[in-house]
One Martini backbone bead per residue (centre of mass of N, CA, C, O) as a GRO file, in nm:
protein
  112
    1UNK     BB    1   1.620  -1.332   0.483
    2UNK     BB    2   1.392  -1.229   0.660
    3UNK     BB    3   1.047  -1.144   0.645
    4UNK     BB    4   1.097  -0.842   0.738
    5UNK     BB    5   1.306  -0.757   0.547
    6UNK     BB    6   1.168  -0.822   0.280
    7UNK     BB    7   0.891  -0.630   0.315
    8UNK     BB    8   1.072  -0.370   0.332
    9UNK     BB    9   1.221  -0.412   0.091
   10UNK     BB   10   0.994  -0.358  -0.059
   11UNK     BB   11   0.889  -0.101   0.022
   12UNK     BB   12   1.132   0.041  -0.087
   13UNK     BB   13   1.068   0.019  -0.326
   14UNK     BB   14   0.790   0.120  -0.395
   15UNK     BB   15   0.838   0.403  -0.279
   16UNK     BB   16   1.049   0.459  -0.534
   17UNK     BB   17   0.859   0.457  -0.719
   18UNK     BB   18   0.677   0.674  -0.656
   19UNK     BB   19   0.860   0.880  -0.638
   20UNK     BB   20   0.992   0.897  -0.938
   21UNK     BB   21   0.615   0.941  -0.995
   22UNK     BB   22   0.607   1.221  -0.787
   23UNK     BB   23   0.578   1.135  -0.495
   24UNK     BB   24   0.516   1.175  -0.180
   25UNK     BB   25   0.591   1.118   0.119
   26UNK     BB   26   0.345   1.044   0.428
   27UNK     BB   27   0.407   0.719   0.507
   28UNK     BB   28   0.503   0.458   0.742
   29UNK     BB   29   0.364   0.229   0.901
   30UNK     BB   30   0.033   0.237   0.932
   31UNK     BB   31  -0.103   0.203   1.299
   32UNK     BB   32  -0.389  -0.006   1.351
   33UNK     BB   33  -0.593  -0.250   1.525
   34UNK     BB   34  -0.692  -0.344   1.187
   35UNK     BB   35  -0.411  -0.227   1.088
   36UNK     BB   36  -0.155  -0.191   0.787
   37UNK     BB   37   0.013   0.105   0.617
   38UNK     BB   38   0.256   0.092   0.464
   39UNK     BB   39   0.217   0.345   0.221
   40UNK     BB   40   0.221   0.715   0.221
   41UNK     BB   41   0.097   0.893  -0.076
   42UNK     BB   42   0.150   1.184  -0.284
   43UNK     BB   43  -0.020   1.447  -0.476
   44UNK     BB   44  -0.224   1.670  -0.598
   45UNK     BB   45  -0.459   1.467  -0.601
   46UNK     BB   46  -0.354   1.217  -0.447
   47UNK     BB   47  -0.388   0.978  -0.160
   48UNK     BB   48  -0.175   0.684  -0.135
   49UNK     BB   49  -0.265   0.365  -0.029
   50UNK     BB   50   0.015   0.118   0.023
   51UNK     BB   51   0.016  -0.224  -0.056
   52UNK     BB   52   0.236  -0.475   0.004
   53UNK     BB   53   0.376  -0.771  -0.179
   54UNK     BB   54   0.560  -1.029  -0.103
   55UNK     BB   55   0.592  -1.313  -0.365
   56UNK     BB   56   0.838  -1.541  -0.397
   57UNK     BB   57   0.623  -1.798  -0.424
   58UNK     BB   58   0.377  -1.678  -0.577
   59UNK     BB   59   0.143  -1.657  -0.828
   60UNK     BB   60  -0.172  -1.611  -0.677
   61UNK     BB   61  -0.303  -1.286  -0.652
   62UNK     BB   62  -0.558  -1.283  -0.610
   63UNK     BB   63  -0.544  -1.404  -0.315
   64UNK     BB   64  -0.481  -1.124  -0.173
   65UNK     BB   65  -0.763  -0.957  -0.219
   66UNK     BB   66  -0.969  -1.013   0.000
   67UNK     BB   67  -1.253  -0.956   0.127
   68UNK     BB   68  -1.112  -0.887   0.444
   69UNK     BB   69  -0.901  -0.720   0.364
   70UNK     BB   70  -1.043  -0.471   0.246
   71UNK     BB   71  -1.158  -0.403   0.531
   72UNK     BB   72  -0.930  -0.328   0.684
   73UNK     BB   73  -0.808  -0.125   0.495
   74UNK     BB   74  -1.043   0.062   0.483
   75UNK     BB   75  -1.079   0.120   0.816
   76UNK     BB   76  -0.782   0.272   0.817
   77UNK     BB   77  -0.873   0.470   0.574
   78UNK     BB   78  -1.041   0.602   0.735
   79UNK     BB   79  -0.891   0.673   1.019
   80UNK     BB   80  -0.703   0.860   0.863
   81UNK     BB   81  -0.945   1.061   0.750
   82UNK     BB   82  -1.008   1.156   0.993
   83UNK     BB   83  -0.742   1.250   1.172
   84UNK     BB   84  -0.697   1.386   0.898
   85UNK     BB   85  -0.647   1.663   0.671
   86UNK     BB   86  -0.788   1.611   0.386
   87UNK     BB   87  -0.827   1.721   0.050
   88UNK     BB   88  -0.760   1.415  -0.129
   89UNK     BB   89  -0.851   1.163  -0.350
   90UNK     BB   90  -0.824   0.870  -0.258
   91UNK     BB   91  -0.606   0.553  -0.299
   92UNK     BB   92  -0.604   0.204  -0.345
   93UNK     BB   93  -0.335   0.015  -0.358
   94UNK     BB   94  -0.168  -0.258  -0.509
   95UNK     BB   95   0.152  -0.414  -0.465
   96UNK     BB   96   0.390  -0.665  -0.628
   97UNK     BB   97   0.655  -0.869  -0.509
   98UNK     BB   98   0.937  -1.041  -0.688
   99UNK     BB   99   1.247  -1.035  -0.664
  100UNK     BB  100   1.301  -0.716  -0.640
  101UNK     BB  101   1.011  -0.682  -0.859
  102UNK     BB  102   0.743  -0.501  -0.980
  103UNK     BB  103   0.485  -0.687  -1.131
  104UNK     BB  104   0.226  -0.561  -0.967
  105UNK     BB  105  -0.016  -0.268  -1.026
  106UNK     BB  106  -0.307  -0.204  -0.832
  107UNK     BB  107  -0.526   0.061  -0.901
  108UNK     BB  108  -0.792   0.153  -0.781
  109UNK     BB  109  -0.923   0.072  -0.558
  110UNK     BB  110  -1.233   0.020  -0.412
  111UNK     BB  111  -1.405   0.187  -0.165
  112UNK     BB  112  -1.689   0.092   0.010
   0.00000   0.00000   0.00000
């Protein structure tokens, strides 16, 4: 399987997750010129703008974290809270897939 059919293939899953835990989707694969926001998703309280990252290779999770890549998402999800018009409080996951399994789901994630 080539690179981006992996990456689908974990954004499907984590979806998947959401979904099954009561959220609704409400957008895949949001892109402006500094970000793509994988998948957003929502529930009575919150909209949350989920990052995918499909590591099967890579076991220090914490690299993939780094604030510049968190600058660009915040940017992404300023974007798209000014653009529609939400009522909900924001809330950036990272969810980490490996080998087809959700490994680890970092939660509220800080927003700056």
């Amino acid at each position: 399987m080539d690179k981006k059919a992996v990456g689908y293939a974990g954004e499907a899953l984590v979806l998947k997750h959401y979904t099954s835990n009561g959220y609704t989707p409400r957008e895949q694969n949001y892109t402006i010129r500094w970000w793509e926001i994988d998948c957003i998703v929502e529930n009575d309280k919150y909209i949350v703008f989920v990052e995918v990252k499909v590591v099967n290779h890579i076991d220090d999770l914490q690299s993939f974290i780094t604030g510049k890549k968190l600058y660009y998402v915040q940017k992404t999800i300023e974007q798209y809270l000014h653009t529609h018009d939400i009522d909900k409080d924001p809330r950036l996951d990272i969810v980490f897939v490996k080998h087809g399994v959700i490994i680890e789901i970092f939660e509220n994630i800080a927003l700056g």
